[in-house]
TIPA-779243 format. One record per residue (C-alpha): x, y, z; residue in three letters; residue number from 1. Coordinates in nm, 2 decimals. Each point is the difference from the previous one (the first is absolute). Layout:
<pts>
<<X Y Z> "ALA" NUM> ...
</pts>
This chain:
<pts>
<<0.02 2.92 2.23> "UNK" 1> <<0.03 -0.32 -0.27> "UNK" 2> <<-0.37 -0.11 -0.09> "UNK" 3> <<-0.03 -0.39 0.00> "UNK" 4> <<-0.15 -0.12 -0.27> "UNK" 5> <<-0.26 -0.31 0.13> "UNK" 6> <<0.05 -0.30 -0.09> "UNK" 7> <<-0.17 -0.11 -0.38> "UNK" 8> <<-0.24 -0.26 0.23> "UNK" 9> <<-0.09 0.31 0.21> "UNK" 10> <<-0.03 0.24 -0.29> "UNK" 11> <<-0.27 -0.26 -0.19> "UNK" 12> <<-0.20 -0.08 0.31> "UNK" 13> <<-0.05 0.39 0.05> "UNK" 14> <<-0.11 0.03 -0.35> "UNK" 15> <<-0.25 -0.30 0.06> "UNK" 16> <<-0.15 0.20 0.30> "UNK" 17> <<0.01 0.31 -0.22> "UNK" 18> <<-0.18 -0.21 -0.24> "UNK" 19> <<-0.29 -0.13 0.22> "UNK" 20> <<-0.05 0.36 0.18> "UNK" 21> <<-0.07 0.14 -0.41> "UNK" 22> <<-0.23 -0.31 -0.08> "UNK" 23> <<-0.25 0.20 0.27> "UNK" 24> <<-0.02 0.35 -0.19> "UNK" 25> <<0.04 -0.21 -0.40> "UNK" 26> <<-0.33 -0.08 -0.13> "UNK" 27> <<0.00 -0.35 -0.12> "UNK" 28> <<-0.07 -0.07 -0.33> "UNK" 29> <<0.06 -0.26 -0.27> "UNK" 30> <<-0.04 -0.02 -0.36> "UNK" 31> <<-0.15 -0.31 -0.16> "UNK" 32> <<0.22 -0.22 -0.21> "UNK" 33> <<-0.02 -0.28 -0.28> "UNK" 34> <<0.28 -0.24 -0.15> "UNK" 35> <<0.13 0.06 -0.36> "UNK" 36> <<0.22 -0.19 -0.12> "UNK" 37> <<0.10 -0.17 0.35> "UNK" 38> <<0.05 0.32 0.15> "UNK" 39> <<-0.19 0.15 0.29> "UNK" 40> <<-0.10 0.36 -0.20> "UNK" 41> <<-0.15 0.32 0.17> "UNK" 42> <<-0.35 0.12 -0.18> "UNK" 43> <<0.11 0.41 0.02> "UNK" 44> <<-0.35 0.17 0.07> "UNK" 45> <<-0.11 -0.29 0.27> "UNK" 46> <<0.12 0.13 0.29> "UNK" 47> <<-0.26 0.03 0.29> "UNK" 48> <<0.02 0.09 0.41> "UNK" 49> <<-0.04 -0.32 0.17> "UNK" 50> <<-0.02 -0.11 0.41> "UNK" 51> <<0.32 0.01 0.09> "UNK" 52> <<0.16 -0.15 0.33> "UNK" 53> <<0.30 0.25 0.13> "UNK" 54> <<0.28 -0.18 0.17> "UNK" 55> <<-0.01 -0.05 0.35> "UNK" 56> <<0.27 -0.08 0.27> "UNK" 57> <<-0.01 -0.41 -0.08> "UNK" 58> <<0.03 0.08 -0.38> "UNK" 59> <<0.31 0.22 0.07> "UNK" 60> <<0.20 -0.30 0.20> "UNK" 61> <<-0.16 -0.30 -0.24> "UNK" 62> <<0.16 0.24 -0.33> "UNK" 63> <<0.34 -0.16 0.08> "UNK" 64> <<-0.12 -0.37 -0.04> "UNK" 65> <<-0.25 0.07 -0.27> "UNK" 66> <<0.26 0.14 -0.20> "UNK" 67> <<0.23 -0.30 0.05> "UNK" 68> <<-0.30 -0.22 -0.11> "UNK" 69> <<-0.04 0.21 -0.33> "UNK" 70> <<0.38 0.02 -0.09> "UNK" 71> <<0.08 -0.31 0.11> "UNK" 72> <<0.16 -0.13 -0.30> "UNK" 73> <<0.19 0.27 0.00> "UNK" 74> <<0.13 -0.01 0.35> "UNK" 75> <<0.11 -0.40 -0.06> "UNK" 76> <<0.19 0.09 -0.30> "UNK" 77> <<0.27 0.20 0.15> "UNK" 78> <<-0.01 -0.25 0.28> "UNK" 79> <<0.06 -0.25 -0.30> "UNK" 80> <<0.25 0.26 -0.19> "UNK" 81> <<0.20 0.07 0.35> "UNK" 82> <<0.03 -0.37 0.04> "UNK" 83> <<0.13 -0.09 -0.31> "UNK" 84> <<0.27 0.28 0.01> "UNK" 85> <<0.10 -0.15 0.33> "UNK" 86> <<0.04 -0.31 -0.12> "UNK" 87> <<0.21 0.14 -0.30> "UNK" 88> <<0.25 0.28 0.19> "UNK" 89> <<0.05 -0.32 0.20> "UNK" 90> <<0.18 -0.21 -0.24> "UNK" 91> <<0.22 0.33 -0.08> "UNK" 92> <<-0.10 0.00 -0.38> "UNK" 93> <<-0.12 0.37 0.03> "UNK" 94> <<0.30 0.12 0.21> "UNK" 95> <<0.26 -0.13 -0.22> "UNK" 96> <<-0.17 0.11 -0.29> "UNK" 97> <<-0.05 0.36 0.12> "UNK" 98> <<0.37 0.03 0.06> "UNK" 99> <<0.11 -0.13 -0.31> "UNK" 100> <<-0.24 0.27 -0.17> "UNK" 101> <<0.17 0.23 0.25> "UNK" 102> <<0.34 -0.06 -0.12> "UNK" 103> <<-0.07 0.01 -0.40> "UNK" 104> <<-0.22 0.33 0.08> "UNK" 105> <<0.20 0.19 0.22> "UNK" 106> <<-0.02 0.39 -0.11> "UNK" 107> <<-0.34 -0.07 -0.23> "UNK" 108> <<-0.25 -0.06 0.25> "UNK" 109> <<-0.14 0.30 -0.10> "UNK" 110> <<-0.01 -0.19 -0.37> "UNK" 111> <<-0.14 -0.31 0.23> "UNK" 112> <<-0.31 0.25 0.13> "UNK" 113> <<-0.11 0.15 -0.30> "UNK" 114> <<-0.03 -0.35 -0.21> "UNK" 115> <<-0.17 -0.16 0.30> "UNK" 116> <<-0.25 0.31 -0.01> "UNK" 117> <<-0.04 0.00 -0.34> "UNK" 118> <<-0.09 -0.39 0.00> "UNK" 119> <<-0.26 0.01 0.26> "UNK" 120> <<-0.15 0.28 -0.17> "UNK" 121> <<-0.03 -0.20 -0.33> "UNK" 122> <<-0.16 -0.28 0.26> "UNK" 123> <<-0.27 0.23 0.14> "UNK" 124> <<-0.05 0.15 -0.35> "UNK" 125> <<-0.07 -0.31 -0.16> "UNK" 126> <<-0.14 -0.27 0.25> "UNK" 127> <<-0.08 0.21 0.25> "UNK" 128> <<0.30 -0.09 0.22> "UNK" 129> <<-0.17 0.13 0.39> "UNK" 130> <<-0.01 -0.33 0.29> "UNK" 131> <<0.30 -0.16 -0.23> "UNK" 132> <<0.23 0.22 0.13> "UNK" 133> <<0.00 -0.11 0.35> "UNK" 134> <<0.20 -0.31 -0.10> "UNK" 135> <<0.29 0.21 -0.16> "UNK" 136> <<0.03 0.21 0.33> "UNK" 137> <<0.21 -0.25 0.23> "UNK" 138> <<0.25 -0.01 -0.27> "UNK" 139> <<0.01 0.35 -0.08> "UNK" 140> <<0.08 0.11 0.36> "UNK" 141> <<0.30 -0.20 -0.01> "UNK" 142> <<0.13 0.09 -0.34> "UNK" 143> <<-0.08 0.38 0.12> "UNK" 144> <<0.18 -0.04 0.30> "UNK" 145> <<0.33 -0.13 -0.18> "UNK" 146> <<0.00 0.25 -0.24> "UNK" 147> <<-0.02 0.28 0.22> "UNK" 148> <<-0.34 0.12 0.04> "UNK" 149> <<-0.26 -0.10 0.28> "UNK" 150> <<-0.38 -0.14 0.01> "UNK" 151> <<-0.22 0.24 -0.16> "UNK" 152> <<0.26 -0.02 -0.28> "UNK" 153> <<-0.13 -0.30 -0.04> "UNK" 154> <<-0.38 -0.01 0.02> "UNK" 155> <<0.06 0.36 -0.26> "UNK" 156> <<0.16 -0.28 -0.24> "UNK" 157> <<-0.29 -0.24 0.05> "UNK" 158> <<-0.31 0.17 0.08> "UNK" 159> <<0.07 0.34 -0.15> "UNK" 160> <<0.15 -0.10 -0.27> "UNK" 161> <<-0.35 -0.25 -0.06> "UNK" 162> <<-0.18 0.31 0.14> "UNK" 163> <<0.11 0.19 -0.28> "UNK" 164> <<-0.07 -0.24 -0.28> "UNK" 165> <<-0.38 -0.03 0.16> "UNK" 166> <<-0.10 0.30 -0.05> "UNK" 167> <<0.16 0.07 -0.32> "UNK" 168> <<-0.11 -0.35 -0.12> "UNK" 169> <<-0.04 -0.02 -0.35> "UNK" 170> <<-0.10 -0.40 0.01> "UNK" 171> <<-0.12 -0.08 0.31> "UNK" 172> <<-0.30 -0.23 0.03> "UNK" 173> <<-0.09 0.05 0.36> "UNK" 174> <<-0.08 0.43 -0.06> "UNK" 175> <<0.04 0.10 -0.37> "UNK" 176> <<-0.17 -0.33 -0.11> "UNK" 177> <<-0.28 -0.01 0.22> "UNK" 178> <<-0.01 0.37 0.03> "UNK" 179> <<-0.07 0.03 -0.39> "UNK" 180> <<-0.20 -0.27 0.03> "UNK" 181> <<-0.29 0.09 0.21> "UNK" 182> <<0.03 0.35 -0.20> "UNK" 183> <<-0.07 -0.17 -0.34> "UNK" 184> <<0.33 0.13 -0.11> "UNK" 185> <<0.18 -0.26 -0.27> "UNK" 186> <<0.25 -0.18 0.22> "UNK" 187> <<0.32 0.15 0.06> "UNK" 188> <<-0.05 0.30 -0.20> "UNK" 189> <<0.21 0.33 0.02> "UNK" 190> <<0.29 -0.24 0.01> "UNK" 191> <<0.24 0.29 -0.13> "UNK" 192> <<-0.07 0.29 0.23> "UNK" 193> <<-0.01 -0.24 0.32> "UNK" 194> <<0.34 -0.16 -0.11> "UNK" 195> <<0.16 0.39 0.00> "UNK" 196> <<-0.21 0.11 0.34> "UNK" 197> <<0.18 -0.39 0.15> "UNK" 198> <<0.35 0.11 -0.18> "UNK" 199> <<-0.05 0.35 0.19> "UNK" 200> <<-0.11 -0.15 0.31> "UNK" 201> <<0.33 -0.27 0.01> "UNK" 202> <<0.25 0.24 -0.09> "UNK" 203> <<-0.13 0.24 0.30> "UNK" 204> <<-0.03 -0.31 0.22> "UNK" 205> <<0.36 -0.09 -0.10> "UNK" 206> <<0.18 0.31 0.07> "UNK" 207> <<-0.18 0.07 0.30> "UNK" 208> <<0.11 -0.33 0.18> "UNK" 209> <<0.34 0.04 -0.16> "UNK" 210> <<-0.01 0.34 0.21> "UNK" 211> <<-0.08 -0.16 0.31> "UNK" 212> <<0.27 -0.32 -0.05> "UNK" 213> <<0.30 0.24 -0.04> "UNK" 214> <<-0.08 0.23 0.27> "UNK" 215> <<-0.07 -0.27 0.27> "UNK" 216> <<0.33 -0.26 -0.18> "UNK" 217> <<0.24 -0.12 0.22> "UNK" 218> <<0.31 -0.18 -0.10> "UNK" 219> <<-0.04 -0.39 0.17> "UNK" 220> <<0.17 -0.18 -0.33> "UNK" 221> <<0.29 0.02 0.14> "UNK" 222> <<-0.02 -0.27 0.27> "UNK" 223> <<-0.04 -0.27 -0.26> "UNK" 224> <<0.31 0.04 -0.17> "UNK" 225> <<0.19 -0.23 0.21> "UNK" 226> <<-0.24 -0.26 0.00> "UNK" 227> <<-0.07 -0.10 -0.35> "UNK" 228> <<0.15 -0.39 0.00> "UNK" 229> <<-0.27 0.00 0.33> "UNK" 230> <<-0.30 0.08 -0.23> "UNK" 231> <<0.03 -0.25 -0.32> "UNK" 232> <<-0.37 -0.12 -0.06> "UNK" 233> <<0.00 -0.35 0.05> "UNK" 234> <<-0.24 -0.26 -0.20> "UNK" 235> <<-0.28 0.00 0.24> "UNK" 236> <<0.01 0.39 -0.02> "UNK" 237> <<-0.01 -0.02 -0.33> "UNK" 238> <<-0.28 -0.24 -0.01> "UNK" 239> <<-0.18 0.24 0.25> "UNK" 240> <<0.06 0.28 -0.20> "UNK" 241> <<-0.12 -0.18 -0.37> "UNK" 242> <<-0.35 -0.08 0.24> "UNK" 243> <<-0.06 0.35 0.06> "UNK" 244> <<0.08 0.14 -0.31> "UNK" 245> <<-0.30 -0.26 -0.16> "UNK" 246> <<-0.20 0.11 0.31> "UNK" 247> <<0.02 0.36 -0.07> "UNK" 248> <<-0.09 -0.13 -0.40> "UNK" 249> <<-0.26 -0.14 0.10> "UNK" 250> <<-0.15 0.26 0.20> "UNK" 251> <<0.00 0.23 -0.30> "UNK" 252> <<-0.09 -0.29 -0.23> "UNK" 253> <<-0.33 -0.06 0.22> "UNK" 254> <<-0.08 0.32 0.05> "UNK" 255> <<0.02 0.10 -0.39> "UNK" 256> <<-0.11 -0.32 -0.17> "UNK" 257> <<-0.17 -0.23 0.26> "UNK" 258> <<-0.19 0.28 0.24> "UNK" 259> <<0.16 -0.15 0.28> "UNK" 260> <<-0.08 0.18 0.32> "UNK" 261> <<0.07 0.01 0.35> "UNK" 262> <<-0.09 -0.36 0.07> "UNK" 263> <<0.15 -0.13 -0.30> "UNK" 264> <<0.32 0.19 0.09> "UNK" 265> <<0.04 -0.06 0.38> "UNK" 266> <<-0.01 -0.38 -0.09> "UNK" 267> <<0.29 0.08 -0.24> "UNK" 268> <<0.24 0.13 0.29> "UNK" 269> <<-0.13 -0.29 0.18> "UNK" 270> <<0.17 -0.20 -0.25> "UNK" 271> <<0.27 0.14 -0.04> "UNK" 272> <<0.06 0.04 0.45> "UNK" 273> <<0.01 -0.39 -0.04> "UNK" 274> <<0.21 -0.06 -0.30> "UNK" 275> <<0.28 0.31 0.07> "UNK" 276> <<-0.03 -0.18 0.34> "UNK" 277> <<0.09 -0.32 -0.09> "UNK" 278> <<0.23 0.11 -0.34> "UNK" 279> <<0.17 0.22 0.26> "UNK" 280> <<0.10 -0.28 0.24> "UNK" 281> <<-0.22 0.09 0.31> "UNK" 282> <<-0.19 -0.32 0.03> "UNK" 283> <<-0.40 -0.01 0.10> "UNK" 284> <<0.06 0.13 0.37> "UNK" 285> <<0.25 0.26 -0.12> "UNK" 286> <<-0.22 0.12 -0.28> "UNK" 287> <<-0.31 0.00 0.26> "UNK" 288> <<0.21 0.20 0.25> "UNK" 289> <<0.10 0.25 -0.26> "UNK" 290> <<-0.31 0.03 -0.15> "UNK" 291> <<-0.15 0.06 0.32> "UNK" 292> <<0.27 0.32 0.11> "UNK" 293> <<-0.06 0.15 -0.35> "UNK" 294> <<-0.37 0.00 0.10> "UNK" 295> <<0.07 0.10 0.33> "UNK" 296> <<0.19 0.32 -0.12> "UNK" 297> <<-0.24 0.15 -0.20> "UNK" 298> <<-0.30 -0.03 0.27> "UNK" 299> <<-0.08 0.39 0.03> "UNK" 300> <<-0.02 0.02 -0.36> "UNK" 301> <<-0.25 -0.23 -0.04> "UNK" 302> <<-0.18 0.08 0.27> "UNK" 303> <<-0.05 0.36 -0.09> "UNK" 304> <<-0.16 -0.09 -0.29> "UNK" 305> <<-0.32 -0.05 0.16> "UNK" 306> <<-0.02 0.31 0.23> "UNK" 307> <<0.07 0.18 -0.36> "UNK" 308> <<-0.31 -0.13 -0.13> "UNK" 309> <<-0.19 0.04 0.33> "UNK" 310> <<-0.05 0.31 -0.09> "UNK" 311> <<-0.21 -0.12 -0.30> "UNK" 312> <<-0.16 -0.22 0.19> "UNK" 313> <<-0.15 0.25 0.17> "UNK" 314> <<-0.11 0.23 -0.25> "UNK" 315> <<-0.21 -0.31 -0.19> "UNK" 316> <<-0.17 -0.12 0.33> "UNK" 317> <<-0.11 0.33 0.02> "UNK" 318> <<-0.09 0.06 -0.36> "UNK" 319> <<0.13 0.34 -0.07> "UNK" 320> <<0.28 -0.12 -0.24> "UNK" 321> <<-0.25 0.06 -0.30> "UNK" 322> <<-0.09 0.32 0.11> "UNK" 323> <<0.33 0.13 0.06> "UNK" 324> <<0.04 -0.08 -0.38> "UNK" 325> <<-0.31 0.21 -0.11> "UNK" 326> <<0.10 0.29 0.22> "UNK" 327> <<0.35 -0.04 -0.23> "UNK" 328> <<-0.20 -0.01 -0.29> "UNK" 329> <<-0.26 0.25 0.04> "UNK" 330> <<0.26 0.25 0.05> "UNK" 331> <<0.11 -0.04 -0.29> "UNK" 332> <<-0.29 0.01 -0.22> "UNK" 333> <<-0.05 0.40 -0.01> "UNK" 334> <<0.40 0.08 -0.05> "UNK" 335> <<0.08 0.14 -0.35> "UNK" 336> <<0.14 -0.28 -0.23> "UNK" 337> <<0.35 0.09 0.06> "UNK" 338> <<0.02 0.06 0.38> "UNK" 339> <<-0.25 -0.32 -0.03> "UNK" 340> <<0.30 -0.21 -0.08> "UNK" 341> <<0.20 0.08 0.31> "UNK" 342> <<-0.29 -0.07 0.18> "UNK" 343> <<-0.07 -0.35 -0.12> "UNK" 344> <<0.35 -0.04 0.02> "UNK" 345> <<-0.01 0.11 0.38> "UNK" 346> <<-0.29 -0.21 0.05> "UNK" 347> <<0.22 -0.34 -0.10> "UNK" 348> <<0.25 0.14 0.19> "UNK" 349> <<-0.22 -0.01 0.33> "UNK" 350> <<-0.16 -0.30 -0.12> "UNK" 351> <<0.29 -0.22 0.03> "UNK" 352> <<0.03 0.05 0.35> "UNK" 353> <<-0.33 -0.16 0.08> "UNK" 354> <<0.00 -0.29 -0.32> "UNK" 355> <<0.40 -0.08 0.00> "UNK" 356> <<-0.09 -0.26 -0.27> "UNK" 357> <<0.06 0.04 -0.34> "UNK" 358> <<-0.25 -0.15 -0.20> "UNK" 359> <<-0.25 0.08 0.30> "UNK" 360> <<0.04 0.37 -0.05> "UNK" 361> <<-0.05 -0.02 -0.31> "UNK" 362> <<-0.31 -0.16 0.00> "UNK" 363> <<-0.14 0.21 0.26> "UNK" 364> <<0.11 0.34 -0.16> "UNK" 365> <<0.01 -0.04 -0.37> "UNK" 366> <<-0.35 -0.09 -0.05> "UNK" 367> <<-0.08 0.34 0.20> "UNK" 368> <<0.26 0.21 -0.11> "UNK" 369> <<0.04 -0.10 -0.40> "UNK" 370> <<-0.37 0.10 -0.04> "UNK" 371> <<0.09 0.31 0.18> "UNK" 372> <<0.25 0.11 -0.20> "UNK" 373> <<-0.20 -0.05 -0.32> "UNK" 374> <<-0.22 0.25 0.12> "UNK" 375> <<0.22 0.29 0.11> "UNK" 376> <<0.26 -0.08 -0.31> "UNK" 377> <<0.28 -0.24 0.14> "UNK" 378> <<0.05 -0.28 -0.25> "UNK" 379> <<-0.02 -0.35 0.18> "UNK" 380> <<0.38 -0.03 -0.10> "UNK" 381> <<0.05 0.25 0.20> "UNK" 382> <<-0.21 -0.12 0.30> "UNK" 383> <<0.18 -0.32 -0.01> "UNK" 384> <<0.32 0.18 0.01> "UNK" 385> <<-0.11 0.19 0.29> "UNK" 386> <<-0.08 -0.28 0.16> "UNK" 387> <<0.29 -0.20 -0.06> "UNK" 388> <<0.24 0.28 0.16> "UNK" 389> <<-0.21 0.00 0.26> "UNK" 390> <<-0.01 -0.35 0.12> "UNK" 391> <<0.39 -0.05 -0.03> "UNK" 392> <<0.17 0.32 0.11> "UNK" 393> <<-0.17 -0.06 0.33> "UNK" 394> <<0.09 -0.40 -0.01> "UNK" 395> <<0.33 0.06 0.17> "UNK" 396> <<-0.08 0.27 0.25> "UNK" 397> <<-0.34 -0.05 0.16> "UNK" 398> <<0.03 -0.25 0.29> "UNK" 399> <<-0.39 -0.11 -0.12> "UNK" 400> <<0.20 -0.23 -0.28> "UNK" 401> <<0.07 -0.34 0.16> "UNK" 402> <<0.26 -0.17 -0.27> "UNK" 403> <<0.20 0.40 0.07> "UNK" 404> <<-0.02 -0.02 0.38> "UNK" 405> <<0.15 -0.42 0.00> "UNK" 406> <<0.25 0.14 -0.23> "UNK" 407> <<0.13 0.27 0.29> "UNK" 408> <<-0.02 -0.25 0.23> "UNK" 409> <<0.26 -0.25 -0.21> "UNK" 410> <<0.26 0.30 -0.04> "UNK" 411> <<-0.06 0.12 0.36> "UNK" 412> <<-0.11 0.32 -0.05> "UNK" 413> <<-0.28 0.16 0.21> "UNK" 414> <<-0.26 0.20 -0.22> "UNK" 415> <<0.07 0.36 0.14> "UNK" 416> <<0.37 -0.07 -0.15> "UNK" 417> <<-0.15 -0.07 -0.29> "UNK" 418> <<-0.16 0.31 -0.02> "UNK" 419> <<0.26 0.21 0.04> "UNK" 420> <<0.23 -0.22 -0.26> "UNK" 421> <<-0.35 0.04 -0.25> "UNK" 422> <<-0.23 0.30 0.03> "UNK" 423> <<0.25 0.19 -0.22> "UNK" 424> <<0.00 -0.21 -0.32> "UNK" 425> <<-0.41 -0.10 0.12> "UNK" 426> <<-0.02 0.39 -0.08> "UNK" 427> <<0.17 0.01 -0.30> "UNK" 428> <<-0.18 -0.29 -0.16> "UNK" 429> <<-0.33 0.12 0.09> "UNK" 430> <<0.06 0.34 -0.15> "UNK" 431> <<0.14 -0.12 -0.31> "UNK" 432> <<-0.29 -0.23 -0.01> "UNK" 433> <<-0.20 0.31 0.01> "UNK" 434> <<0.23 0.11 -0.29> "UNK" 435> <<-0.07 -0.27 -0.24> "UNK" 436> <<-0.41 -0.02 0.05> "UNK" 437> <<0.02 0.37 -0.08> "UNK" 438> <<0.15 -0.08 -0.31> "UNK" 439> <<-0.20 -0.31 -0.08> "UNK" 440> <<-0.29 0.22 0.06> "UNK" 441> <<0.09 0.30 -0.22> "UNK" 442> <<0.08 -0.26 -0.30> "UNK" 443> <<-0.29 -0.19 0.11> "UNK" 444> <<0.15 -0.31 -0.03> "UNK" 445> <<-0.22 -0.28 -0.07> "UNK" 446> <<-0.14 -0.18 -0.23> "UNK" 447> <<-0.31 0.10 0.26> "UNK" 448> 
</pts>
């Protein structure tokens, strides 16, 4: 007999009532904090048993809503993103553009793949390319879809590909800069063994998706070859097309150079709903109307967001998140310095599931775990290494991470999929991970 699978909003609401039974056998605990340098740092040897309030049956329904509250920004942005991209497959830019690429790439799409990987590698690598990918997706499901392949195809390209370059980042401010930071390491330092663990990493990232694309390829190029007079790109296409090339500029643009951030980049797409609306010849009520059934499609998606982060919710209104970390930590602390490194590794591996963020993570762990490693003999490099791997391996697997779970939700892939399409190369990154703090360990890679 087949097993079903639940569906993802069943699966998170059973982890959030998994979550509030453990909150009544976890001690709470918290560590005190202070700000350096604008950032919210943990003080390592300050953690302390405190009263703690285990969730109860109210907490478990108001999780939902309390985690829409706190990743609201998030949830209004894909609205935002799934609106513009309504607006623009609606004036046929997209669709006559994919077909054209179609046509001039028929027999490389395997060639189309790997660049595409390779680029949003160099994007998570360098500006720390995570939320920005959601904006690429509605595209890439289309341009999959003509050249053979399917869905998860796509989201590989964007969000494994970006994936990739995350945890093998070798200039990315949002992990390696504050990372190194908060460890009093000089910024961006080790640049040449992070840019061969990220060159690694891509290459892995590349062939494995290339693996999947050719053994899932069908052949549907060949129902556009007598319709190419039908799919000339007009001069409103074209105008579409030149807005969301400066769009997609501008996104890296404000990311890299002007900080821009959620807000900053849902007015963006905004923008551009309006102008590709009005470039695109839909006029105020067509562009409202289009806007409106982009939205519309991606509802789930956005939705789910919040029940992701319920669970959270749950663990802070309880206070037990800190002393999950110690627990982490503290069994780590006796391990001989090698296995130590696996451990610290595991640790941020764990971690990641309960602090999805970045730059959060690493506030709460390094200040813990750097000092730890200078006393059982793991240089802070290392540490930040460790950590590093840990927060993005897990980025595009655990359904914790709210930017990941929007991202199935515009492909239209359910999270157990996924899984099945993921756990193999999730493996094989975490072990070579392993693979590469061994050796940064053994050469004791610094400078501390």
């Amino acid at each position: 007999m087949k097993v079903r699978v639940p569906h993802t909003f069943a699966l998170l609401f059973g982890l959030v009532v998994v979550a509030s039974i453990a909150t009544h056998w976890i001690p709470a605990g918290s560590y005190e904090r202070q700000t350096v340098d604008g950032r919210e740092v943990v003080l390592p040897d300050s953690y302390e048993r405190i009263e703690g309030e285990p969730a109860g049956l109210a907490d478990i329904f108001l999780a939902y809503p309390r985690g829409l509250v706190e990743t609201a920004h998030i949830v209004f942005y894909i609205f935002i993103i799934g609106g513009a991209f309504g607006v623009i497959n609606a004036t046929g830019a997209v669709e006559a553009s994919i077909r054209g690429i179609v046509r001039a790439c028929r027999g490389r799409g395997d060639l189309v793949v790997a660049v595409l990987v390779v680029l949003f590698s160099l994007g998570g690598a360098t500006i720390g390319m995570a939320e920005e990918t959601l904006v690429f997706l509605p595209g890439l499901v289309v341009l999959s879809k003509r050249l053979g392949y399917d869905e998860i195809t796509a989201g590989a390209i964007a969000m494994v590909g970006a994936g990739a370059g995350f945890s093998g980042a070798f200039l990315n401010p949002f992990t390696v800069g504050v990372a190194q930071g908060i460890a009093e390491l000089p910024l961006f330092s080790g640049f040449g063994y992070r840019l061969l663990v990220w060159f690694v990493i891509t290459a892995i990232t590349v062939i494995f998706v290339l693996m999947y694309a050719r053994r899932i390829r069908t052949e549907p190029e060949a129902r556009y070859e007598d319709d190419q007079g039908l799919t000339r790109i007009g001069v409103r296409q074209k105008a579409v097309l030149s807005l969301l090339v400066v769009a997609l500029l501008a996104v890296v643009f404000g990311a890299l150079r002007w900080q821009w951030g959620i807000l900053e980049l849902s007015g963006l797409f905004v923008a551009l709903a309006v102008l590709a609306g009005l470039v695109g010849g839909l006029g105020t009520s067509g562009t409202g109307e289009r806007f409106l059934e982009g939205a519309a499609a991606i509802t789930g998606g956005a939705l789910v967001v919040g029940l992701a982060r319920g669970i959270l919710v749950i663990f802070d209104g309880a206070s037990v998140t800190d002393t999950i970390l110690h627990a982490m930590a503290s069994s780590v602390q006796e391990l001989p310095a090698s296995i130590s490194v696996a451990g610290i590794y595991g640790v941020q591996v764990l971690l990641n599931y309960f602090v999805p963020s970045g730059s959060g993570q690493a506030a709460l762990s390094i200040p813990i775990l750097a000092p730890l490693g200078d006393l059982v003999g793991v240089t802070r490099q290392t540490t930040v290494l460790a950590y590093q791997f840990g927060d993005g391996f897990s980025n595009v697997f655990t359904p914790t991470q709210g930017y990941f779970m929007a991202g199935l939700a515009l492909i239209g892939v359910r999270w157990e999929r996924w899984v099945r399409f993921m756990w193999p190369l999730q493996l094989i990154w975490i072990a070579v991970g392993l693979v590469f703090l061994l050796l940064a360990h053994w050469m004791q890679w610094g400078p501390f």
